[in-house]
N, C-alpha and C positions, 0 to 999 in steps of 0.2 A: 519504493516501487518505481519502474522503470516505464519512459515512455520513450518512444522514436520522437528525434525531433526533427517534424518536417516542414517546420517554416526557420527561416532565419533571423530573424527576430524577436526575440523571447515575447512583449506582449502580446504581438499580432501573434504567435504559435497560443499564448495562454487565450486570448479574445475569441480563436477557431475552435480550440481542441476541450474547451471548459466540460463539453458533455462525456468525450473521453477520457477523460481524467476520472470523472466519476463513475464510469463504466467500467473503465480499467480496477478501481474499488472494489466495485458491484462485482466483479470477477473472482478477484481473489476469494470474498465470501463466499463467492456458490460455489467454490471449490474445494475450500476448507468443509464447507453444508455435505458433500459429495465426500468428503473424506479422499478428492483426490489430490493430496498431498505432494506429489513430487511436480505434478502441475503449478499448485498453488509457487511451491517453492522457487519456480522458474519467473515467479512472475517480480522478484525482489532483485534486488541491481547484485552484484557480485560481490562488491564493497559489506552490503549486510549481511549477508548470506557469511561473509570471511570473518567481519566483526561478531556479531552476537554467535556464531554457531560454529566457529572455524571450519568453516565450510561444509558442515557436516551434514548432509542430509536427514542423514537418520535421525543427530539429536534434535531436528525442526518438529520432524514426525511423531519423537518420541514425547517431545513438548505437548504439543496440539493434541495428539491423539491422548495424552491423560490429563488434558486441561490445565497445564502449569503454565506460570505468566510465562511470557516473552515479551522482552521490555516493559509496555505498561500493561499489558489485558493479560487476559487468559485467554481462550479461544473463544468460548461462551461469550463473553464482553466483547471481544475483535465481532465478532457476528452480530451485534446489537449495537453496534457504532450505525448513529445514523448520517448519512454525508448532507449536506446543506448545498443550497443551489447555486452556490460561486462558488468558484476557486480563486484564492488569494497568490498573489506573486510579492517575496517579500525576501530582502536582501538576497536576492538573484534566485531564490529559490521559491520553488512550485506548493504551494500550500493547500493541503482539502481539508475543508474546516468541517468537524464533526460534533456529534451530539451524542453524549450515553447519560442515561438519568439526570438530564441536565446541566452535567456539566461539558464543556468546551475541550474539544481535543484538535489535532490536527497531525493528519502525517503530511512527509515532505514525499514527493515525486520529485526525480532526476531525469535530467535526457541523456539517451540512451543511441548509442548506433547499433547495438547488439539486435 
């Protein structure tokens, strides 16, 4: 997932932006909940969007809307990911550590000019 980076300093940008990070989260879910998909889909950097789907919009759509994995979840699962109240900054990269049935997940966030 993609964020603007508007400090220049990665901690002081992660130490500001920690509640957007999880808001930015919180977003894709109520979109994916809203089945508004090509939204959802703008919200991932280019880079995944190119690797897991070759760019394909439709096959994101055709995934989610019949509940088939994408990378680790299904849709079902991605929507019950619960985000925790830090975000983690780890080998230069953006970390939001999560929670499904107990166990420990994390996606990365990238900065983004886009």
């Amino acid at each position: 997932m993609r964020l603007k980076n508007y400090y220049g300093r990665k901690n002081h940008f992660l130490y500001h932006q920690n509640s957007n990070i999880i808001d930015a989260f919180i977003k894709v879910q109520d979109l994916l909940r809203k089945e508004e998909y090509p939204k959802a889909w703008n919200c991932f950097t280019k880079s995944y969007q190119e690797a897991k789907h070759q760019g394909d919009i439709n096959g994101f759509i055709g995934k989610v809307s019949k509940d088939q994995a994408i990378d680790h979840w299904t849709a079902f699962q991605f929507l019950q990911l619960l985000p925790e109240e830090s975000v983690t900054l780890e080998d230069g990269r953006i970390l939001l550590n999560l929670t499904l049935d107990s166990s420990e997940w994390h996606i990365i966030f990238k900065y983004s000019d886009e």
